[in-house]
N, C-alpha and C positions, 0 to 999 in steps of 0.2 A: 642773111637767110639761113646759114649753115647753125650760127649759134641760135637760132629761133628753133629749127627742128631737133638741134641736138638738146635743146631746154626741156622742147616739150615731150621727147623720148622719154628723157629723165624723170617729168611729173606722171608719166602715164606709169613707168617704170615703179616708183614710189608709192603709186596707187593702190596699183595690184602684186605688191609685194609680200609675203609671209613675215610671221611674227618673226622677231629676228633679236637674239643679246646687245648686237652692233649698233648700239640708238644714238651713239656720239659722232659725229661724221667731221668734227675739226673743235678744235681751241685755239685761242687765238688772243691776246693782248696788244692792244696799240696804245700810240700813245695820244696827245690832242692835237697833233699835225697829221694824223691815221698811219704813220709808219709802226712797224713790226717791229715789236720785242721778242715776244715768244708765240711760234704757231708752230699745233699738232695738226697736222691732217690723217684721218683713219680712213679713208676710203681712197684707193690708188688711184679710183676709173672718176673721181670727182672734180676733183684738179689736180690733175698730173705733174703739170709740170710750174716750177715755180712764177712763170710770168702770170699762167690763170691764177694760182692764190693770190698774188697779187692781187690783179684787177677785182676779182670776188672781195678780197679785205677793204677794197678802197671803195668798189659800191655798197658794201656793206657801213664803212664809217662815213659817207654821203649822206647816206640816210638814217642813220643812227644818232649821228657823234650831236644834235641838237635836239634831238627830239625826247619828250618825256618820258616814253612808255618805255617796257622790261622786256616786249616782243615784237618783232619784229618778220615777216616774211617776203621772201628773197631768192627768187632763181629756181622756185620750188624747193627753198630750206626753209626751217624755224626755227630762227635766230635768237635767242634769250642772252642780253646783253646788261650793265652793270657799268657805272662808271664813278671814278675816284677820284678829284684833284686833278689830274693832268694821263691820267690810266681810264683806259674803256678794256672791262674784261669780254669775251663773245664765246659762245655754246654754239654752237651750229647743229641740228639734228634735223632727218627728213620732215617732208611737209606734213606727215601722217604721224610724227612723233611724238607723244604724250608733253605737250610741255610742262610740268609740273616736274616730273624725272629731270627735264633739260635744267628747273630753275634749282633742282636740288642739289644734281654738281655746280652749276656758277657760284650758287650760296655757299656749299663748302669749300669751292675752290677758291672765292674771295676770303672765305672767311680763315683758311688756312694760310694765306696769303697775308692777310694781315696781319695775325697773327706773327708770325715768320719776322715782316717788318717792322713788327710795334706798336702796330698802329698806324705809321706813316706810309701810307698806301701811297706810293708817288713815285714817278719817272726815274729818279736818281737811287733811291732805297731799293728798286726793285731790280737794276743794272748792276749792284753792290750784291744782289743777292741771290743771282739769277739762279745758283747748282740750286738753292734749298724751293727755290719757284718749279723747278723741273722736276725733282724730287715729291713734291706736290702735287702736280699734275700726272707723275707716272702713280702716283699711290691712290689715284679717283678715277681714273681711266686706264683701261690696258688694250689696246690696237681697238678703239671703238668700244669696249665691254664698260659700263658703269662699275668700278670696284669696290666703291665707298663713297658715301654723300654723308657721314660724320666728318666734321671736323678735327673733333679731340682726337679719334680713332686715324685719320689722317697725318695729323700733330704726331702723336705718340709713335707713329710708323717711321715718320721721317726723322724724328729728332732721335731714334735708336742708330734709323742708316747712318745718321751725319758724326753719333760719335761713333761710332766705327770706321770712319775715314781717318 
């Protein structure tokens, strides 16, 4: 009963919310058993602690990880997901949130991703590669703000950080 009223707080919450920068609310990559490679979460009060990201990632790949389509909605989120060979990439943004914005960081964020990998979007490429995956993800999102939904302009950001390491 607790997670039903504390669910539906959240969509009433989301409803009548003001316009807001913070349209990204998690990213998240798993793989095709729904385990966790790489997840950002940008809302503290969302899932707090890491047992709910969990459970949220694993109802999230339940319902996902067969099914055709690109969106998906979830717990009062809208989930704009992507998937590669043995990788499911996920957007997570409020129930009120422009999906089109959500599909244009997944696209640069796949697309920078592949890129990164070679092309070889898969389980094992992306474990070998994880600093330039992270570096990707902080150069499209900054604490929930959309930074960049270019690719090239993403590309070009990360691959100056990396030879400066």
């Amino acid at each position: 009963m607790e997670s039903i009223t504390k669910s539906f707080l959240r969509l009433l919450e989301n409803h009548f919310r003001e316009p807001s920068l913070y349209t990204v609310k998690a990213v998240f990559i798993l793989d095709n058993d729904g385990n966790r490679l790489l997840s950002k979460y940008y809302d503290p009060e969302l899932y707090p602690t890491m047992k709910e990201q969990k459970n949220f990632e694993n109802n999230v790949f339940s319902k996902t990880h067969k099914a055709d389509n690109e969106i998906a909605f979830l717990e009062g989120m809208t989930i704009i997901y992507k998937s590669s060979i043995d990788l499911f990439f996920y957007v997570v943004g409020s129930a009120q949130e422009n999906e089109l914005m959500l599909m244009s960081v997944l696209n640069c964020l796949f697309d920078s991703v592949s890129h990164i990998l070679r092309k070889n979007v898969e389980r094992r490429c992306l474990l070998d590669n994880m600093e330039g995956v992270f570096l990707v993800v902080d150069e499209i999102i900054d604490g929930g703000v959309i930074l960049e939904s270019d690719s090239q302009q993403v590309l070009q950001k990360v691959n100056y950080r990396v030879g400066r390491l």
